[in-house]
N, C-alpha and C positions, 0 to 999 in steps of 0.2 A: 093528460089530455092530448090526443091526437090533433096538429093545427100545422099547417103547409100554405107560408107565406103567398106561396102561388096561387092558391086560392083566388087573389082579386083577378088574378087573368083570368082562369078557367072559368069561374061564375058571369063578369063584363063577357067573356066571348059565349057562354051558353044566353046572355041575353039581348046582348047583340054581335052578333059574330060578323055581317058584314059593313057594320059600322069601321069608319078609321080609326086604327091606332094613331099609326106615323106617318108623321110627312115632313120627307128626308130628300131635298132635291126634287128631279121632278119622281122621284117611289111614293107610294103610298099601301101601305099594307095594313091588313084589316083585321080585326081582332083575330078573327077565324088562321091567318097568316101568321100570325105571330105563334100564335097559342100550336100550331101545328109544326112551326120550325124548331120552336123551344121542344119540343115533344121529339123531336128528330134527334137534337144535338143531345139532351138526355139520354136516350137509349145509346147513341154513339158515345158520352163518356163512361157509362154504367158497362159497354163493351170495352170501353179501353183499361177494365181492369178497377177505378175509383168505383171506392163504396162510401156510403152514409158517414159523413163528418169529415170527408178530405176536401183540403183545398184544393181550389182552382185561382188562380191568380188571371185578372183581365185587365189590359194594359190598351184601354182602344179609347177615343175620343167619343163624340154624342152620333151613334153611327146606328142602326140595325141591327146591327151584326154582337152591338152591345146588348140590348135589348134582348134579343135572341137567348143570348147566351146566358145573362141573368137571370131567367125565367128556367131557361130547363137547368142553370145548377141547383136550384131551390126544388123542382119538382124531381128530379134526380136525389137528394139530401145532402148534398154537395153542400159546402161553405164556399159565398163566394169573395175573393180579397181583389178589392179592385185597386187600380195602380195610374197612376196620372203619364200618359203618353210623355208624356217629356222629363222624367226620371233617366237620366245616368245608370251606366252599366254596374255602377256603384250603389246606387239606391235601391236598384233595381235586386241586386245580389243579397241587401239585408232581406229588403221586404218578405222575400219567396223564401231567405233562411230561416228567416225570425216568424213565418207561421207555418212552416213545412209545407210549401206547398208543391202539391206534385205536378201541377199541369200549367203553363203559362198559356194564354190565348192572346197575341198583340197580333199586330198593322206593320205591312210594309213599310211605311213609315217612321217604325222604331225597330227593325228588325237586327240594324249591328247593334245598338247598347242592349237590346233584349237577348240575343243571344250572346253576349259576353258576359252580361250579368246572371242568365241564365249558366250558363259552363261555372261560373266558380259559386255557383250554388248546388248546382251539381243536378240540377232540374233541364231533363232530357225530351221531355214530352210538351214538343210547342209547335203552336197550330196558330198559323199568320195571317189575317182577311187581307186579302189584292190580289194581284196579281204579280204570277214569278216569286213563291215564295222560296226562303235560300235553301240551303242545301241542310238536311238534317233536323227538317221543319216538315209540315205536314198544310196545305188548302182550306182555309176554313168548310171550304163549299164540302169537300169531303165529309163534313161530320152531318151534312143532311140528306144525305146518303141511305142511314139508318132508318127502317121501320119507327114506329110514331110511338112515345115511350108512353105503356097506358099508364092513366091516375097519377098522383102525387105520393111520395114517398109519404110514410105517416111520420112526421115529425113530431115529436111534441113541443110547444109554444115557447118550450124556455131552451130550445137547443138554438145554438150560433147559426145564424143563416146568412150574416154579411162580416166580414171582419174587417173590420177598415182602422186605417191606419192615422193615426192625429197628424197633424201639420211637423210634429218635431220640434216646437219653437224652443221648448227650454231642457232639449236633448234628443237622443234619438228615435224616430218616431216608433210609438205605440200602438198594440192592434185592440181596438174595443173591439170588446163581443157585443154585437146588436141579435137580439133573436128573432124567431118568425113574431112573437105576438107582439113585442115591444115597435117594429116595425111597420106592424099591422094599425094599432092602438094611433101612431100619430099621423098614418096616410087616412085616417079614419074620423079622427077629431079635430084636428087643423085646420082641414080645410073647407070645414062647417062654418067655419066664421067667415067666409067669404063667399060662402053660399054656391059649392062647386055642385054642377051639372053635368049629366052626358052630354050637352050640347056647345061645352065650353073646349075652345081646344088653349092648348097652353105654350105659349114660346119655351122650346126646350135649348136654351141656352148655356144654363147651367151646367157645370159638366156636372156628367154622370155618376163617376168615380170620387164626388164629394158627396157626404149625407147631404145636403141642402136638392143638391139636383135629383139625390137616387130616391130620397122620402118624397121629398115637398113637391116634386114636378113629376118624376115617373111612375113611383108607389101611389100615387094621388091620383093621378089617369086612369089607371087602371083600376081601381078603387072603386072609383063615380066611373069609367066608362067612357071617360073623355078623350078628347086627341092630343098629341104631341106635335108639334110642328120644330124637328129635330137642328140645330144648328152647331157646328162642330167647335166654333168659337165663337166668342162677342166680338164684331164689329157693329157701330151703329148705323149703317146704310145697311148691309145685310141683313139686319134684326127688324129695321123697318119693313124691308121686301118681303121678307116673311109673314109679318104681322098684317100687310096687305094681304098678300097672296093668300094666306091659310084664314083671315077672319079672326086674328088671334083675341080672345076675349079675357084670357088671364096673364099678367106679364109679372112672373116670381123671378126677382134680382138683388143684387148685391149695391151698396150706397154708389161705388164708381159708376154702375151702367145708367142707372138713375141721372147720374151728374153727367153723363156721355149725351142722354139725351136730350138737356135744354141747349147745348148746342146746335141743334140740329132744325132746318129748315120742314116745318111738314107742308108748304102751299103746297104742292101737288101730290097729297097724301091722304089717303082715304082708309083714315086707322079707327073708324068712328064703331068699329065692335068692341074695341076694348072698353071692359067693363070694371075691373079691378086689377087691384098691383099690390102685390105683397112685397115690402123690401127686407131682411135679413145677412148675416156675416158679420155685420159690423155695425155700428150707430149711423144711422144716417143724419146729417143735419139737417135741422130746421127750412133752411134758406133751399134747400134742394127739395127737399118736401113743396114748399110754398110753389117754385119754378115749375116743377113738375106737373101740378096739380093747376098750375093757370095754362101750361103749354097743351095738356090735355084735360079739357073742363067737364066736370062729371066725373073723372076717375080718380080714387081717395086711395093714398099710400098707407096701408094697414103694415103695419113694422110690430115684428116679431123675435122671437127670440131663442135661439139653442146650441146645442154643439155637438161633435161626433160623439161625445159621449152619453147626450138624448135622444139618438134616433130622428136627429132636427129639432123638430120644435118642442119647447117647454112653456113656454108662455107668446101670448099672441093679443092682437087687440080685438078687443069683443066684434065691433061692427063699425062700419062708417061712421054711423048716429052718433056711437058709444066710445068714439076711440080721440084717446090723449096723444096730443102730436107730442114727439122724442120720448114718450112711454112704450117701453114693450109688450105692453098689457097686461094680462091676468095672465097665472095659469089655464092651461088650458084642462079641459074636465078630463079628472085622474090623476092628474099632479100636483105636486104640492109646491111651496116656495118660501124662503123667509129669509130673513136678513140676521147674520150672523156676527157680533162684535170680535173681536179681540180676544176676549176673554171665554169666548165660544157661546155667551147666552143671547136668546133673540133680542133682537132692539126693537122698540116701538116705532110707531111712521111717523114720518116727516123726513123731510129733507136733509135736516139737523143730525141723523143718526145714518149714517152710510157706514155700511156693512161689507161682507162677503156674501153674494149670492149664493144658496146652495138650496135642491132642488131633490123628489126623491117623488117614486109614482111609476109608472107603467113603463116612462120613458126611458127611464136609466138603465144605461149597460149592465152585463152580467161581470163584468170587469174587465182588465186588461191581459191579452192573453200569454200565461206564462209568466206574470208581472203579478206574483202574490203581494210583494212590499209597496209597489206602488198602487195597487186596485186598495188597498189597505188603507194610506196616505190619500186616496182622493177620494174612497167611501166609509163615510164615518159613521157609525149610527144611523147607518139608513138612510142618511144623507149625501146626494153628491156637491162635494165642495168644487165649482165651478170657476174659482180664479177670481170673480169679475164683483168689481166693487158697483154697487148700489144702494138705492133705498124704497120702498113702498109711501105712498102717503094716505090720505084718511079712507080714500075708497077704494084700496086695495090693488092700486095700480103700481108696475115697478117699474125703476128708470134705472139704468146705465150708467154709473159717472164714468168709470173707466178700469180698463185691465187690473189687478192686484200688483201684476208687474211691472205695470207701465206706470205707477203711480211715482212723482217727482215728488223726492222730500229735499227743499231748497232751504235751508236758513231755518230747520225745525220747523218751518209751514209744509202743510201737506198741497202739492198742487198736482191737479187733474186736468192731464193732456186733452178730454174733452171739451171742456169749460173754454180753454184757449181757443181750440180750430171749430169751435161756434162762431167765435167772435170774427175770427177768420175768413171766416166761410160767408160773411156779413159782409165782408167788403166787396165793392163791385168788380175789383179788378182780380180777383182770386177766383181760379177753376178746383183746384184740390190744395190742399191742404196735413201736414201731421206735423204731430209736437212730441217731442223724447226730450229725455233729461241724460244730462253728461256727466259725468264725475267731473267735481269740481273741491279744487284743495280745502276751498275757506266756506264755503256751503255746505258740502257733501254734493248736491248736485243744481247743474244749471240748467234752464231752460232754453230747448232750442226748437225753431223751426224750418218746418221745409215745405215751401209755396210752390207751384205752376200757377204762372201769369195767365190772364187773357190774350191771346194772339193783340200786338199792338200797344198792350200796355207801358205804359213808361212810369213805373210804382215801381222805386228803389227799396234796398234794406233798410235804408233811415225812414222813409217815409212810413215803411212797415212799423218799424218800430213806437213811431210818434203815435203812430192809430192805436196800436194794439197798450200803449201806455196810457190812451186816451177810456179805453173802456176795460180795463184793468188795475187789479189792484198792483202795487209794488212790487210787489213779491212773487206776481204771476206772468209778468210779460215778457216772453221773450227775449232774451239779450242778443242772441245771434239768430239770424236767417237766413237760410239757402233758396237762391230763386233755381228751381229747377226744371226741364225742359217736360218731365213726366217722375210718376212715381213709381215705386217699384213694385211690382202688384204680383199674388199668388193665381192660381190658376182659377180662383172664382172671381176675379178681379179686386180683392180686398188688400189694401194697402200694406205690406210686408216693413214693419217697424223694425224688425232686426236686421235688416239691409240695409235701413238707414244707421242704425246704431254702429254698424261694423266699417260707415263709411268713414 
C-alpha cells in the first residue's frame, strides 16, 4: 500500500491553505507557505543526489526551518533522523555513523560541534540556517531556490520515515524505526481524546527532535489543521507570552513545566483560551495536578503515556469526565496492553500484581535500526517490552509504579521510587523532587533523595526525614537527602536520574 506521511500537510493545506500553521516570533506562515517551502527543499535534496530511503540528519531547535525540512524529507522519501541542538561533536559523530546519514542540516548555533562531529563521520554535505554559514557548509535559504517538488514520493506505510534515536540511558543511543503509517495512526488517534480542532492552536514547546513534540504537537497540527505557536525552549514567562499572544487553547508538556507553572503569578494574564493540557514523559504527581488545575479553573490534565519506541502515545485518558488522576489511561484504539509477571504470563488487576508494561498495535517500531539482537530483546512475541513497572485495575485503567530500572530492592523489600516523591511532592516546602537507590553493603540498596526547596524555605535533612518517616513504611524512607538548588533535566525537561546516580 502506497502512504506518504506527508500527507496530513498536503490535504490541511488543500483545505485550508491560508489558515496559520506557525507562529514563531513575530512570522507567521500558512499552510499554503509551508507546504510550498517543503516542496522546494524536496526537489533541492532529490537534486543533491539523495534517493528514497537516505538519511538526512536535522540538528535545529523548534524553528521553521525545522518544520520545513521535515515535511519535504518525507515527501521527497528521505528518512528523517533528528538530532537535539546541543549534542557534542562526539554525539554528534555516532548519530550520523550509526544510521549512515548523508546529509546533516543544523543552525549557526551548533555549527563547530556539528561540523567536527560531521568531519570524523565523514558526512560532507551540511547546510546551516543563519546567517554567515562556515566555510565548507552550504545557506539553508539556498535549498528554496529549487522549483516546487510535485506530489509525494509513493512510500509504502511500513517504510521508516523518522528514525530517532532513544535517550541512551542504559547504553549507547538507539535509532527506532518509526514508519509513515505508525506515525500517521497516533497523530490521528491521540488526539481524539481531547477533542483536537482546526481552530485549536497548540504551544509548540516541546522540542521537535523528541517523538513527544514531533507526534503529539506537530504531526497533530497538521493532522486536524491546527496552529503551532513555535518556542525554541521552556521558559515560564516566555511560554505564558505566547499562550497570550497566539490564543493558545492546547498546552502538551512534560511534569517539570507543569510544576514551572504554579509558580507563577497570572493577575495580569489573560490565558482564558486554554482549553486542555495533556502532560506526558514522565509521571506527574498528584499535588501538581491538583496546583495546576486550581491555578487554571476549567482546564483538566489528561496524562498519558509512551516512548520513542511507540510513535508517542500508547495509552492515554479517555476524557475529562472519564479520566483517573495518576492513571495513564487506556490504550488508545489499536493498541493493546498488559501486564506481564516475572514468569512472562499476564497478571490479573489490581494493584496487588505489578507487572512489566508491554504493549503491541500500530504504535510500535519496526525495530531498532541495524540492532537485530536488541529489536529481538525488546520485541517478543509481538510484544513491546517497555521497561516500566505497572498495573491495570478492574476497569481497565493502567498506572505507572515505576521504571523496571529504577526499581530499589532494599533489605529483600521491593521499594518504588514513585511512591516516595508522591509523598514528597506533598509537602509544602518541596518544588521537585527524585528518589534512586545506592548500593548499599548490608541491604543491597539504600534509598535516597534529592529535593529543590521553595525559595525561603528553612526544611533541613532531619526535618525531611521525620516527615517522609511519618508517612512511610520503614523500609521505604529515605535515609539520606540532598537539598539541591535545581535538577538535572533532559531536553524535554524530565528529570535525568542517571546524573544523579553518577553523582
Amino acid at each position: 500500500m502506497s502512504f506518504n506521511l506527508a500527507t496530513i500537510l498536503r490535504d490541511s493545506t488543500a483545505e485550508r491553505p491560508d489558515a496559520p500553521f506557525l507562529h514563531a516570533g513575530e512570522r507567521t506562515l500558512t499552510y499554503r507557505d509551508v507546504d510550498e517551502s517543503s516542496g522546494r527543499i524536496a526537489r533541492s535534496l532529490r537534486d543533491r543526489g539523495l534517493a528514497p530511503g537516505d538519511k538526512v540528519a536535522v540538528q535545529l531547535p523548534n524553528v521553521p526551518e525545522f518544520v520545513t525540512t521535515y515535511f519535504a524529507i518525507l515527501k521527497a522519501g528521505l528518512v528523517m533522523v533528528p538530532l537535539n541542538p546541543l549534542f557534542t561533536a562526539r554525539e554528534i559523530e555516532h548519530h550520523l555513523t550509526d544510521s549512515g546519514s548523508r546529509m546533516l542540516v543544523t543552525s549557526t548555533f551548533s555549527t563547530a560541534s556539528a561540523l567536527d562531529g560531521a568531519a570524523r563521520a565523514g558526512v560532507t554535505d551540511i547546510v546551516v540556517v543563519g546567517e554567515d554559514p562556515s566555510v565548507g557548509t552550504e545557506a539553508f535559504d539556498r535549498l528554496l531556490e529549487a522549483e516546487v517538488f510535485d506530489g509525494l514520493h509513493p512510500a509504502t506505510a511500513d517504510d521508516t520515515a523518522v528514525l530517532l534515536y532513544t535517550s541512551g540511558t542504559t547504553g549507547r543511543p538507539k535509532g527506532a524505526e518509526l514508519t509513515h503509517f505508525s506515525l500517521f495512526m497516533n497523530c490521528t488517534m491521540a488526539p481524539r481524546h481531547f477533542g483536537m480542532t482546526p481552530e485549536d492552536v497548540t504551544l509548540g514547546v516541546l522540542p521537535l527532535f523528541h517523538v513527544f513534540g514531533l507526534s503529539s504537537v506537530l504531526n497533530t497540527a497538521a493532522r486536524f489543521g491546527s496552529s503551532v505557536a513555535l518556542l525554541p525552549r521552556f521558559e515560564v514567562e516566555a511560554a505564558l507570552d505566547a499562550m497570550q499572544k497566539h490564543n493558545v487553547s492546547v498546552l502538551i508538556g512534560v511534569p517539570t513545566m507543569f510544576t514551572a507553572f504554579l509558580g507563577t503569578d497570572l493577575a495580569d494574564r489573560e490565558i482564558g483560551s486554554l482549553r486542555a493540557a495533556v502532560s506526558g514523559g514522565a509521571s506527574i504527581p498528584g499535588e501538581v495536578i491538583r496546583g495546576f488545575e486550581e491555578k487554571f479553573p476549567g482546564v483538566v490534565i489528561l496524562e498519558g503515556y509512551g516512548l520513542s519506541e511507540t510513535s508517542s502515545s500508547a495509552c492515554f485518558n479517555i476524557s475529562a469526565a472519564e479520566r483517573k488522576v495518576l492513571s495513564i489511561g487506556k490504550p488508545i484504539w489499536g493498541v493493546e496492553m498488559t501486564i506481564l509477571g516475572t514468569d512472562g504470563a499476564a497478571l490479573p488487576a489490581g494493584a496487588e500484581h505489578v507487572g512489566e508494561v508491554v504493549v503491541r498495535g500500530h504504535c510500535v517500531m519496526k525495530g531498532y535500526f541495524n540492532r537485530p539482537e536488541a529489536t529481538a530483546q525488546t520485541i517478543r512475541d509481538g510484544w513491546l517490552h517497555t521497561g516500566d513497572l505497572g498495573y491495570r485495575d478492574g476497569d481497565g485503567f493502567f498506572f505507572i509504579v515505576d521504571r523496571l530500572k529504577d526499581l530499589i530492592v532494599r533489605g529483600g523489600y521491593n521499594v518504588y521510587p514513585r511512591e516516595i516523591e508522591e509523598v514528597l511532592y506533598d509537602h509544602p516546602d518541596i518544588v521537585e523532587a527524585a528518589v534512586i537507590g545506592r548500593p548499599d553493603p548490608r541491604l543491597g540498596e539504600e534509598v535516597e533523595a534529592f529535593v529543590v526547596l521553595r525559595p525561603g524555605s528553612t526544611v533541613d535533612e532531619q526535618a525531611l526525614t521525620a516527615y517522609t518517616r511519618q508517612h512511610l513504611a520503614a523500609y521505604k524512607y529515605p535515609r539520606t537527602f540532598h537539598l539541591m538548588p535545581e535538577l538535572p533535566k533532559g531536553a524535554t525537561g524530565k528529570i535525568l536520574k542517571r546524573e544523579l546516580r553518577r553523582g
